[in-house]
C-alpha positions in Angstrom: 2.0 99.1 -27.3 3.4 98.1 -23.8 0.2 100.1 -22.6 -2.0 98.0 -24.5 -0.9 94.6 -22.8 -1.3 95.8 -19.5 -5.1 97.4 -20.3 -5.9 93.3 -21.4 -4.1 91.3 -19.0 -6.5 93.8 -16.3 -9.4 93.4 -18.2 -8.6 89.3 -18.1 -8.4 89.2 -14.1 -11.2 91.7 -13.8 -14.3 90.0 -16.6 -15.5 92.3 -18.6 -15.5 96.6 -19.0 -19.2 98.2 -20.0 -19.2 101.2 -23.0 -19.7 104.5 -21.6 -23.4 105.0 -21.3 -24.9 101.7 -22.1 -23.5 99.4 -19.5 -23.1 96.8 -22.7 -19.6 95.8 -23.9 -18.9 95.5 -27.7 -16.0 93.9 -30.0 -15.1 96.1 -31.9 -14.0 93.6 -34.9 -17.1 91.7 -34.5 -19.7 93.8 -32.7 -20.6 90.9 -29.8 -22.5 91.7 -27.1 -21.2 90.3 -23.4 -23.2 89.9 -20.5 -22.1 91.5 -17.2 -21.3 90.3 -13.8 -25.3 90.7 -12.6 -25.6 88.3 -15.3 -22.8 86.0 -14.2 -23.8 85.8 -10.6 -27.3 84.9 -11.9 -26.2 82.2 -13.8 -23.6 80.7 -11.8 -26.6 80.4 -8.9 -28.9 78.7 -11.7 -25.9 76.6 -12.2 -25.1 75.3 -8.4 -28.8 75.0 -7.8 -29.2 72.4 -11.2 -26.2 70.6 -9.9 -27.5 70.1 -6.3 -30.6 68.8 -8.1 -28.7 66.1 -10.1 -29.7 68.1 -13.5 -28.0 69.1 -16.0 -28.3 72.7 -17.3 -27.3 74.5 -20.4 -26.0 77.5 -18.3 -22.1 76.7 -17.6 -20.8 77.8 -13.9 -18.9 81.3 -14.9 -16.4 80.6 -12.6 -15.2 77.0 -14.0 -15.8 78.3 -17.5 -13.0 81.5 -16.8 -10.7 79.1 -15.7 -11.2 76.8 -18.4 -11.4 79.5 -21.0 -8.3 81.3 -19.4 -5.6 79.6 -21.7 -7.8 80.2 -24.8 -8.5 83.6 -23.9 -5.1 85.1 -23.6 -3.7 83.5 -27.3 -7.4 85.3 -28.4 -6.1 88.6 -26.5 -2.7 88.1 -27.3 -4.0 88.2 -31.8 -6.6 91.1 -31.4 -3.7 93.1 -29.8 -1.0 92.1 -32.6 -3.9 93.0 -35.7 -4.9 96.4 -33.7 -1.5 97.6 -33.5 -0.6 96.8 -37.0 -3.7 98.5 -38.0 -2.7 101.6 -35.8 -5.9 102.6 -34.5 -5.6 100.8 -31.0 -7.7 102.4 -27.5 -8.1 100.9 -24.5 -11.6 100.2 -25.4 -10.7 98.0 -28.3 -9.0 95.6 -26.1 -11.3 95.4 -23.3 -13.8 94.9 -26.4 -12.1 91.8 -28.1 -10.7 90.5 -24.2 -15.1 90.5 -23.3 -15.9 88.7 -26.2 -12.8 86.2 -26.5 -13.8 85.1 -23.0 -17.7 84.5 -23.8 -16.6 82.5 -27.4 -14.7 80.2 -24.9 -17.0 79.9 -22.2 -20.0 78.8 -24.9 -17.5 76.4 -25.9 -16.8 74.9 -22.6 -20.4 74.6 -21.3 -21.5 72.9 -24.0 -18.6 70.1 -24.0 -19.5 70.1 -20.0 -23.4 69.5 -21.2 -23.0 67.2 -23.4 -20.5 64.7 -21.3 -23.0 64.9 -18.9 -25.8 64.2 -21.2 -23.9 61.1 -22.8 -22.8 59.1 -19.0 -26.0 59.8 -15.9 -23.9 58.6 -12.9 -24.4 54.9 -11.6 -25.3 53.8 -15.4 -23.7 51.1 -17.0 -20.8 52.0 -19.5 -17.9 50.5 -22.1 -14.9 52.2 -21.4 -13.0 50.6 -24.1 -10.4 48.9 -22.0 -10.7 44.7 -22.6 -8.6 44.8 -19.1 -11.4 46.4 -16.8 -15.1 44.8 -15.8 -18.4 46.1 -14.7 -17.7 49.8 -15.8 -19.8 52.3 -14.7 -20.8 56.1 -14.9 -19.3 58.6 -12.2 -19.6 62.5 -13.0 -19.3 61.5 -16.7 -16.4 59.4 -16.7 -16.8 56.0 -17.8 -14.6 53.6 -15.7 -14.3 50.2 -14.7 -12.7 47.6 -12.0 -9.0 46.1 -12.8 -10.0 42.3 -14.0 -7.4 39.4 -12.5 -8.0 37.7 -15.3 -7.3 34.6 -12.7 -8.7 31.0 -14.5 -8.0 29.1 -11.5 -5.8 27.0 -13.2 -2.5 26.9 -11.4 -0.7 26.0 -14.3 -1.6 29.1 -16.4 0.0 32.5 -15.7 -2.5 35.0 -16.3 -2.3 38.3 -17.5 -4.2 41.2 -19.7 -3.6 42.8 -22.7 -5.0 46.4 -23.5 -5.8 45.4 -26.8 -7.1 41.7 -27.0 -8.1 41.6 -23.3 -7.1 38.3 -20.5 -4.6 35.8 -21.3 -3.6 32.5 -20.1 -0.2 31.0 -20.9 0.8 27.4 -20.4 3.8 26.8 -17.6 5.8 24.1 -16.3 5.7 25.0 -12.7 5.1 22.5 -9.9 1.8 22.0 -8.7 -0.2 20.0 -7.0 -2.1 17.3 -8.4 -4.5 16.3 -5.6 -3.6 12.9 -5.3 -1.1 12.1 -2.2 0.1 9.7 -3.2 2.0 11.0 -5.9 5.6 13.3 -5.8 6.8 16.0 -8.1 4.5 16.8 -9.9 4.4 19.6 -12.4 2.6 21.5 -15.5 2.6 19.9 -18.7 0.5 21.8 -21.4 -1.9 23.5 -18.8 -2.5 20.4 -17.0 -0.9 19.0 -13.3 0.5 15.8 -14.1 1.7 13.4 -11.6 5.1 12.8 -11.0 6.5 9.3 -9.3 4.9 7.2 -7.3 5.3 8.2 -3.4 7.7 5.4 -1.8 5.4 4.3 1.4 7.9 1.5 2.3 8.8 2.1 5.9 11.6 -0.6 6.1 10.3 -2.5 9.0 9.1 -5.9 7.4 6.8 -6.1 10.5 4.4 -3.7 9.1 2.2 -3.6 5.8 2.4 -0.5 3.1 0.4 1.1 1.2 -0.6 4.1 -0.1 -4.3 6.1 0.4 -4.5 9.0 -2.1 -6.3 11.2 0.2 -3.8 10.6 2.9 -0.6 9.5 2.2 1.3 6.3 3.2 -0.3 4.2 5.5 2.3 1.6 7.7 -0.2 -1.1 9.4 1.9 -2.7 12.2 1.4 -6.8 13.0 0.3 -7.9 9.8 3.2 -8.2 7.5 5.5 -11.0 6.2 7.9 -10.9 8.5 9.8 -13.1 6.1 13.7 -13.3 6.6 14.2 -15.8 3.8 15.5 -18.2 6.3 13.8 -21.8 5.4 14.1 -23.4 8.6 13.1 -20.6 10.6 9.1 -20.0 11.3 8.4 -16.2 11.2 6.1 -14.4 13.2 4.6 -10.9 14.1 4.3 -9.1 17.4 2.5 -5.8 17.7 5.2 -5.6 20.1 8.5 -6.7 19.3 8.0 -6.5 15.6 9.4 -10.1 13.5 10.2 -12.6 15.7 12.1 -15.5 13.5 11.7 -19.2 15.6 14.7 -21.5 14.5 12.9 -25.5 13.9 15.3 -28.3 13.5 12.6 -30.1 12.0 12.4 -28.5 9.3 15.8 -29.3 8.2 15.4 -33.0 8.1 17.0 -34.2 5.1 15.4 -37.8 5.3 18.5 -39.0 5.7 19.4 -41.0 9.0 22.9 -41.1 8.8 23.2 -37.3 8.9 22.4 -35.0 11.6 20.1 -32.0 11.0 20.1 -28.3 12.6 18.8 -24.7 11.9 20.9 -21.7 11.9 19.1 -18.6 12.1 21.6 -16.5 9.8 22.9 -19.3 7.5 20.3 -21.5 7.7 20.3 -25.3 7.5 23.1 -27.6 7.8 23.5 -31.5 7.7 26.9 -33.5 8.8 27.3 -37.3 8.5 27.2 -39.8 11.6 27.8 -43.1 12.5 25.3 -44.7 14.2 22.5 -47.6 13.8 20.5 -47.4 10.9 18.2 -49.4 9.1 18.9 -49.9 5.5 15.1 -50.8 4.3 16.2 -54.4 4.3 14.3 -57.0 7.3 16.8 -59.7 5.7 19.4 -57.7 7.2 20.4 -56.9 10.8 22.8 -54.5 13.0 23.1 -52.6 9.8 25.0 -49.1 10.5 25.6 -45.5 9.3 29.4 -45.1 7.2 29.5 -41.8 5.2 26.4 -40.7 5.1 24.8 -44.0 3.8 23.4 -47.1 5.9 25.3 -50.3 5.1 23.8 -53.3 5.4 25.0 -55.6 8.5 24.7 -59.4 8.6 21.8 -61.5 7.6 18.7 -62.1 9.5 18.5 -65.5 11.0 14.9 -67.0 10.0 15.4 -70.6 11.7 12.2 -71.3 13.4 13.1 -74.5 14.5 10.5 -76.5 12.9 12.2 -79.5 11.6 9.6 -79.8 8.9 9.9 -75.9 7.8 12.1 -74.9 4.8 13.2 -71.4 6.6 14.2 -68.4 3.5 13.9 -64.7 3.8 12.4 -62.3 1.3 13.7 -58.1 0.7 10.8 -57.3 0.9 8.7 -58.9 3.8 11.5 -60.9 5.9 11.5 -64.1 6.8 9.2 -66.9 4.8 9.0 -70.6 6.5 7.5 -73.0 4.1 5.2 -75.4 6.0 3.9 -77.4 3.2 5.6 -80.8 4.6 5.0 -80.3 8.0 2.1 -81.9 9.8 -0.7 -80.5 10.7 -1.1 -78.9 14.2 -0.4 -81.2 17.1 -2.7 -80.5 20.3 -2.1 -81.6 24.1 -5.5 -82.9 24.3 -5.6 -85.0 21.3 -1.9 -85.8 20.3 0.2 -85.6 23.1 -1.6 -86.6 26.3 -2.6 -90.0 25.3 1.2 -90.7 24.3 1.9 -89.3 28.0 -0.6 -91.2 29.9 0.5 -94.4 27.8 4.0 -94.2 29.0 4.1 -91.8 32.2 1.0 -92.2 33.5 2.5 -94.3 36.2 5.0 -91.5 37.8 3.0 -88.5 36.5 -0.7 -88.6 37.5 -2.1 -87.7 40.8 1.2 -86.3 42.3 2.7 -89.1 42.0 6.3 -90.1 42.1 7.4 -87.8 39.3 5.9 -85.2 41.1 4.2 -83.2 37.9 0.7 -84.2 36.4 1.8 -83.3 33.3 0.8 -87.0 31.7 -2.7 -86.0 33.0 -2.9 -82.2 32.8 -2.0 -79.7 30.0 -1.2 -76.7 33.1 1.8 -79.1 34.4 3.8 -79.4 31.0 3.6 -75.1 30.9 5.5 -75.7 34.1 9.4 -74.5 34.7 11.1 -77.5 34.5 13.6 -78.8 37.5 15.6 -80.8 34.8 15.8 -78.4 32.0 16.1 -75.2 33.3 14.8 -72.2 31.0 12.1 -74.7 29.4 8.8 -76.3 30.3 8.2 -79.5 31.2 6.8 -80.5 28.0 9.8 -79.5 26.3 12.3 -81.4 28.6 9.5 -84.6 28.4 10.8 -84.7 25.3 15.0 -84.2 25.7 14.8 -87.1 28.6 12.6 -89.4 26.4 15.3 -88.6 23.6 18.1 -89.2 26.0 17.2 -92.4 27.5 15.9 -91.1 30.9 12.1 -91.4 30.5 10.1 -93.2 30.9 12.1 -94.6 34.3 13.2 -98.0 34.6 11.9 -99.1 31.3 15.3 -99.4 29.9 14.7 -97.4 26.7 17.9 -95.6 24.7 15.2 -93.0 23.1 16.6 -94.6 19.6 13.3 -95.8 18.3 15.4 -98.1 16.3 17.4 -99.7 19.3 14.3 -99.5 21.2 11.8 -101.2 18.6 9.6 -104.0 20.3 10.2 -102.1 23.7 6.3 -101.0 24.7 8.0 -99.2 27.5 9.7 -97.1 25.2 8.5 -94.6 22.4 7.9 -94.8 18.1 9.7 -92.8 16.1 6.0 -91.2 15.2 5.2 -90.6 18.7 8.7 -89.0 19.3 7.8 -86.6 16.3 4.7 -85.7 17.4 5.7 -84.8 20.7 8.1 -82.4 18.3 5.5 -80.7 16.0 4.0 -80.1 19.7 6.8 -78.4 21.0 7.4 -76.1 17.9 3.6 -75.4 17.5 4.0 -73.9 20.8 2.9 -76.5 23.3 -0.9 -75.7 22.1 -3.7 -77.4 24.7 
């Protein structure tokens, strides 16, 4: 028996062994013919030419086809052996029989599973290879096979990945992202979609500069047009490209309205208002000297509205000031018409021409606007009438200047002459 395995294991490395005479092996179960090696160089030529030429041929390569029938052909060697020794009647022949014709049953076999793969996938043709996870499969030597898909949706708040069985997947995550928008902080996947978070706080603290935000480029800080406003009333707030807010303290604008207080501007605390004593006028023209006492104007004494008219009734109103009342006086005196002929009556004498009295003024209006030697501080119109009062005028005519004493004196004056020389006066001496 040992014999017999070493007679097929030689016959396996060495092909095939001819019958004595005929060159032609036989099985001697079945009765198969085997070709020879002419017949295996022969085909294994036909073979690499076909291959070179891209075509596929029904005749297998012998060499590929012993090595892939190799396995098969020793479990085939391996039961011929065991049913010829049972049966007894085992020869050398017999195994290099059933060896010859084991190895051509699996070399059929191989050459056609080779043919007909290559019949079923022509390199460079398209192809399903039956995976969901590969793309644009093609035919290579009969294999179909594709490229590894990424399954990538571009969405960046998907996680992508592929399944053998159903293919690409996309799952929903809550990773940050990026929305786009700059203006915008935080902001993260929420059901497969970037969601902005909070607003992006552009304020750059410096009240000197206005902020915003642009979505495409973040905050923006424009210096020298903001409020610049510190909150302080009386102080007027500017901007300098420069020096930033500039905050200008005006007393002014802390004026109260109130006269009896005074008014100033603190830059940190503001305004600020203190009483004072000092003149002040209480809204009143029928009062005078009135003056500041806590905070409020008192009223000082009345206004005096004597006009010194002696035909006036002199009052004062709240409202407008003094009234004088004129309805009783008479009406106005002139020099020309009133006055001068009274004059020239009784002064003509001493008063015309530089004469004696040494003033024209009984001729002349100019003269009685004169300063007065006699009455100093007055005209000489307005002392005509003191000395005629007094007794002294006219000269040497003996007169008391009582129109009553004096009555049938021509040298002296009427009571009605006397008051219109008055009305005169307190017209204002008109010409």
């Amino acid at each position: 028996m040992q014999k017999l395995w070493i007679a097929a294991v030689f016959l396996i490395g060495c092909g095939t062994t001819t019958n004595a005479g005929t060159g032609t092996p036989a099985d001697a179960e079945t009765g198969a013919d085997v070709s020879g090696s002419t017949d295996a160089a022969a085909a294994d030529a036909a073979d690499s030419a076909a291959d070179t030429a891209g075509t596929d041929v029904a005749i297998a390569d012998a060499d590929a086809t012993a090595v892939d029938a190799a396995p098969d052909v020793l479990a085939d060697v391996a039961a011929d052996v065991t049913a010829d020794a049972a049966a007894e009647d085992v020869t050398a022949t017999d195994v290099a029989a059933d060896a010859t014709a084991d190895v051509a049953d699996d070399v059929a076999e191989d050459v056609a599973a080779d043919v007909t793969a290559d019949a079923g996938c022509p390199d460079n043709t398209p192809c399903d290879d039956g995976n969901p996870c590969t793309g644009d499969d093609v035919c290579s030597k009969g294999v179909c096979a594709g490229q590894i898909l990424t399954c990538d949706d571009g969405n960046a708040c998907t996680t992508d990945s592929c399944d053998a069985a159903t293919g690409c997947a996309h799952t929903n995550n809550s990773l940050s992202c990026d929305d786009g928008n700059s203006c915008s902080v935080d902001s993260a996947c929420i059901d497969g979609t970037c969601t902005a978070g909070a607003l992006l706080g552009c304020d750059d603290g410096n009240q000197c500069t206005a902020d915003s935000c642009d979505p495409t480029s973040g905050c923006v800080n424009t210096l020298g047009v903001g409020p610049c406003n510190d909150n302080i009333a009386c102080t007027v707030d500017t901007c300098d490209s420069f020096f930033g807010c500039i905050h200008t303290k005006q007393d002014t604008l802390c004026d109260d309205g109130n006269g009896c207080t005074a008014d100033a501007c603190d830059a940190v605390t503001g305004c600020s208002n203190w009483n004072v004593s000092t003149d002040c006028n209480d809204g009143n023209p029928c009062t005078d000297l009135d003056v500041c006492i806590d905070g409020a104007c008192t009223s000082g004494k009345p206004v005096n509205c004597n006009d010194n008219k002696f035909c006036s009734i002199d009052s004062c109103d709240p409202s407008s000031g003094c009234v004088h009342d004129t309805t009783n006086c008479p009406k106005p005196v002139s020099y020309e018409l009133d006055v001068l002929p009274i004059f020239a009556a009784h002064c003509a004498s001493c008063h015309t021409t530089m004469g004696a009295g040494g003033s024209n003024f009984a001729s002349n209006w100019f003269d009685t606007q004169s300063p007065s030697l006699q009455c100093p501080g007055h005209t000489v119109g307005w002392c005509t009438l003191v000395r005629i009062q007094n007794g002294s005028m006219p000269v040497n005519a003996n007169c008391s200047g009582n129109p009553a004493t004096d009555s049938g004196k021509s040298a002296c004056l009427t009571q009605a002459q006397q008051d219109k020389i008055s009305v005169w006066i307190s017209d204002g001496q008109q010409p």
